[in-house]
C-alpha positions as CSV (number, residue, x, y, z in Angstrom):
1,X,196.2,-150.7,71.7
2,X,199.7,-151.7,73.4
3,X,201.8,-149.3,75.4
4,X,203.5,-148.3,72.2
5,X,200.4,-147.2,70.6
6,X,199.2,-145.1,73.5
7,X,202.5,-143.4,73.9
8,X,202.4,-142.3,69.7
9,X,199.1,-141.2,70.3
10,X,199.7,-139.2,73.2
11,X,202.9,-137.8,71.1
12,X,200.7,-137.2,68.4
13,X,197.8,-135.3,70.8
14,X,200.6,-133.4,72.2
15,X,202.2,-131.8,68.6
16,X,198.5,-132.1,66.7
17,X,196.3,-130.3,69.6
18,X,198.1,-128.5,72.0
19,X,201.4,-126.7,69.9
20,X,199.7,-126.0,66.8
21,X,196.4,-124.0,68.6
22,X,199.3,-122.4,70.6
23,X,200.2,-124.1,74.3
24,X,203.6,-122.4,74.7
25,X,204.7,-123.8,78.1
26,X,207.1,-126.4,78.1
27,X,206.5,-128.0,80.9
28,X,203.0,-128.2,80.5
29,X,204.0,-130.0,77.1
30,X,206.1,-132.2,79.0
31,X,203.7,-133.3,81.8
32,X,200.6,-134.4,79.1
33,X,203.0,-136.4,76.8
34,X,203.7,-138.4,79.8
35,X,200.1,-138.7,81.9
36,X,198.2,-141.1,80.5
37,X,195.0,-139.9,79.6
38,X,193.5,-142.8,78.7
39,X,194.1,-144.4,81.9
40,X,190.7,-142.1,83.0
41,X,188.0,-143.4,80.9
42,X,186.6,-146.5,80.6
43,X,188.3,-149.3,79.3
44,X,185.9,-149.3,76.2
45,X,186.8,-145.9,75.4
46,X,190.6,-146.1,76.0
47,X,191.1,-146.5,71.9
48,X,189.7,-142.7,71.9
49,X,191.9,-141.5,74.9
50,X,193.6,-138.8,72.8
51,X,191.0,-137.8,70.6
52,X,191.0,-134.3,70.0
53,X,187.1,-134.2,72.0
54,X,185.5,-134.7,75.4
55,X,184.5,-138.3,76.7
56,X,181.6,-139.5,79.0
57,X,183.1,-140.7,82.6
58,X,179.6,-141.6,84.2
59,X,177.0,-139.7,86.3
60,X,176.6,-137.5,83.1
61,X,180.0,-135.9,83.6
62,X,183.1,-135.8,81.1
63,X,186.6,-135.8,80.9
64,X,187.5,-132.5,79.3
65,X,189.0,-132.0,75.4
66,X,192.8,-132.3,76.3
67,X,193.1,-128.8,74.6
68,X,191.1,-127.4,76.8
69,X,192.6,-128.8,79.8
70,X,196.1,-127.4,78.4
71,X,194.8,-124.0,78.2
72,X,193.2,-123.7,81.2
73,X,196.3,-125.3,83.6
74,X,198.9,-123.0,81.0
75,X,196.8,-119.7,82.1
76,X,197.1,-121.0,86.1
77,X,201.0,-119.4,85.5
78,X,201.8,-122.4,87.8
79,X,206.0,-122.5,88.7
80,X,205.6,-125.7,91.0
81,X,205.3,-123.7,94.7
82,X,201.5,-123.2,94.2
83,X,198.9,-125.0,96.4
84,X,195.9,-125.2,94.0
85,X,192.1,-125.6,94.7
86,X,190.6,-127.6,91.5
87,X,186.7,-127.9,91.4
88,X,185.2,-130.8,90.3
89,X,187.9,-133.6,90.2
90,X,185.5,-135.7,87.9
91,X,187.7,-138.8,86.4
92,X,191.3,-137.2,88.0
93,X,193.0,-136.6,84.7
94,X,193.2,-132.9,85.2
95,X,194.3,-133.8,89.2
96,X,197.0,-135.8,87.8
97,X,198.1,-132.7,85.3
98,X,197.9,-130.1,88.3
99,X,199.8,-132.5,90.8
100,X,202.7,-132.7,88.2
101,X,202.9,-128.9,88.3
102,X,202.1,-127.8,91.8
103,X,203.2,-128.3,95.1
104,X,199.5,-129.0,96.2
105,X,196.5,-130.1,95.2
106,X,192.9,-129.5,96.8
107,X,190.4,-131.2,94.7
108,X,186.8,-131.3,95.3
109,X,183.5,-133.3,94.2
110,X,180.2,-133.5,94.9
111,X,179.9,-136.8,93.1
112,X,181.2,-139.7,95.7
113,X,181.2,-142.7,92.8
114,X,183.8,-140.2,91.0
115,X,185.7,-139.0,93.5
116,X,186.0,-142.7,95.1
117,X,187.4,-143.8,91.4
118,X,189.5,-140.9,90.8
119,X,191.1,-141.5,94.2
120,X,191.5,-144.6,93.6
121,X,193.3,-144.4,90.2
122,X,195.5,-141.3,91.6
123,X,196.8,-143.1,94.9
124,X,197.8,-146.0,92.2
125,X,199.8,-143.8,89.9
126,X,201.3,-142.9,93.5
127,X,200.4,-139.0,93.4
128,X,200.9,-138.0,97.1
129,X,200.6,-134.0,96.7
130,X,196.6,-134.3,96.7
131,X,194.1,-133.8,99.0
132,X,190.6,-135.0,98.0
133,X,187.0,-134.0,99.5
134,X,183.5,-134.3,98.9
135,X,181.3,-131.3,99.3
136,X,180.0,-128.8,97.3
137,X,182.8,-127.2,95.3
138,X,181.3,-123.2,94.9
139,X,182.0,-122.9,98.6
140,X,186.0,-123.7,97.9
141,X,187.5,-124.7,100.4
142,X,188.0,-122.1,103.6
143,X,190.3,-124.2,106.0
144,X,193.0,-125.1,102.9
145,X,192.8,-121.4,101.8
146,X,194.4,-119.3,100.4
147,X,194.9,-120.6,97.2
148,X,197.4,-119.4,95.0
149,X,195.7,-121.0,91.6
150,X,191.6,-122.0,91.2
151,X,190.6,-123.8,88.8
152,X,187.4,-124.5,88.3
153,X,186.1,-127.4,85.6
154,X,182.2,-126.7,85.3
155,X,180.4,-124.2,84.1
156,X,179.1,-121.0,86.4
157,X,176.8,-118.5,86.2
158,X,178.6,-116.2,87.3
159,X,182.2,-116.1,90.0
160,X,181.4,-118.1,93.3
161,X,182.5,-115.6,95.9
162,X,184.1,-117.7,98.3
163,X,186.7,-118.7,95.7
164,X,187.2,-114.8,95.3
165,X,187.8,-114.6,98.6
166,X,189.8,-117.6,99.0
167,X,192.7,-116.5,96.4
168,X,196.1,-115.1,96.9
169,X,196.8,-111.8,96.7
170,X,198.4,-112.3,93.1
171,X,197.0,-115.5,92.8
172,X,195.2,-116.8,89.3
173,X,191.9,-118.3,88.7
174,X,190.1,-120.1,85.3
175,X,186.6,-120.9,85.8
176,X,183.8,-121.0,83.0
177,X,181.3,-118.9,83.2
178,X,177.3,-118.1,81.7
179,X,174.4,-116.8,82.2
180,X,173.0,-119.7,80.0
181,X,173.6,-123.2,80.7
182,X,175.7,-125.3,77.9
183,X,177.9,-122.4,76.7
184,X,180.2,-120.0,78.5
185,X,183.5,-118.3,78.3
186,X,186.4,-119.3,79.8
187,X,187.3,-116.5,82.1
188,X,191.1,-115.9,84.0
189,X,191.1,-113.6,87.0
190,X,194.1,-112.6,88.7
191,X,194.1,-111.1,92.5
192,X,196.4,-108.0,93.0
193,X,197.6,-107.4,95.3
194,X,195.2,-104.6,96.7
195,X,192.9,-107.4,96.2
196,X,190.8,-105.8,93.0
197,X,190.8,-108.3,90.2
198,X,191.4,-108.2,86.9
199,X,189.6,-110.3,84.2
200,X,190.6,-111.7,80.6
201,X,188.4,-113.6,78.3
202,X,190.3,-116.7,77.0
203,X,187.2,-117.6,74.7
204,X,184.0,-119.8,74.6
205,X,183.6,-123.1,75.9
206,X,181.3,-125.9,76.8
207,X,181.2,-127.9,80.2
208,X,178.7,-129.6,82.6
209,X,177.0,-127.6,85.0
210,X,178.5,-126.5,88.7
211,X,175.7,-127.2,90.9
212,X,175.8,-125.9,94.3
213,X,174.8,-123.0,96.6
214,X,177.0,-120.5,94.5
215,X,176.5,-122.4,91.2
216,X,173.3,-123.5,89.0
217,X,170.9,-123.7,91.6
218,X,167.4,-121.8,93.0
219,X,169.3,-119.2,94.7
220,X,172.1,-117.7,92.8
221,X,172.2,-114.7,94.1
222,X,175.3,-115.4,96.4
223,X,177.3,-114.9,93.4
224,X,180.0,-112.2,92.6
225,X,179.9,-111.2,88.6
226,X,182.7,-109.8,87.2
């Protein structure tokens, strides 16, 4: 495909997928007719960039639907001040979203191969709002906090507490979340400002596991459920 092509397709992923199932925001609708996602996947795959699915990025991780990544950055309520924590950078496609939207953002991976790639790509598209780190993502990130926006792209058990306690008062998190691995719901919380939290259910969804001391792992009792 030539630069032509992968701008109709984008066009075309943009009117298909994202306004007809309801992404209202404008600038949202602005910012993924311009990112190239297929710029994140492997060059064999880049014919399928825009297909209305997930695709395979390595180290059994994915690059999510592009629906999916509209709905959850649209229910981050993001105006462009926000410094934003994202959990699991995985190819950098959602990064590159957040980045065009926020004033900051902290992204975090466990994986080094695909956080080294991601970074890579990023710093050549010449996104200089991002911060990257390696670590385990359920633990947030303490010294960059608070956050006014967390979003989180693996599925939880149930709500890490240290990203509870690492958001804004008023600040908005989307994180997926089940007791059973392979199918959750896709869960917004907001922070008020007396710090209770409200939740609403945006729907089911499907993503790779969060693995860490608050995620999938022998002890998750650490976790807050909500």
């Amino acid at each position: 495909m030539n630069k032509n092509d992968y701008h109709l397709s984008r066009r075309q992923m943009v009117v298909q997928q994202l306004e007809t199932r309801g992404i209202k925001d404008q600038k949202l609708l602005e910012v993924m007719n311009r990112v190239g996602r297929h710029l994140f996947v492997e060059e064999a795959l880049q014919s399928q960039g825009y297909a209305d699915n997930p695709l395979p990025i390595g180290e059994n991780q994915t690059i999510s639907q592009p629906y999916i990544v509209a709905l959850m950055t649209e229910a981050l309520e993001l105006t462009g001040k926000e410094k934003v924590l994202e959990i699991g950078t995985g190819s950098g496609y959602q990064t590159a979203i957040l980045a065009e939207l926020c004033y900051k953002v902290c992204t975090i991976e466990r994986i080094r191969f695909l956080l080294t790639k991601a970074r890579k790509l990023l710093d050549e598209l010449q996104y200089y709002n991002i911060l990257f780190r390696l670590a385990d993502g359920s633990f947030g990130w303490k010294e960059e906090a608070p956050f006014e926006a967390i979003i989180v792209t693996a599925g939880a058990p149930a709500i890490p507490q240290p990203l509870i306690k690492q958001l804004a008062p008023l600040g908005r998190m989307v994180i997926p979340v089940g007791e059973s691995r392979g199918s959750q719901t896709l869960v917004k919380l907001v922070k008020k400002k007396d710090n209770s939290i409200s939740r609403f259910d945006l729907g089911g969804c499907r993503f790779v596991d969060l693995i860490g001391g608050h995620g999938w792992s022998s002890d998750n009792n650490k976790s807050s459920r909500w």
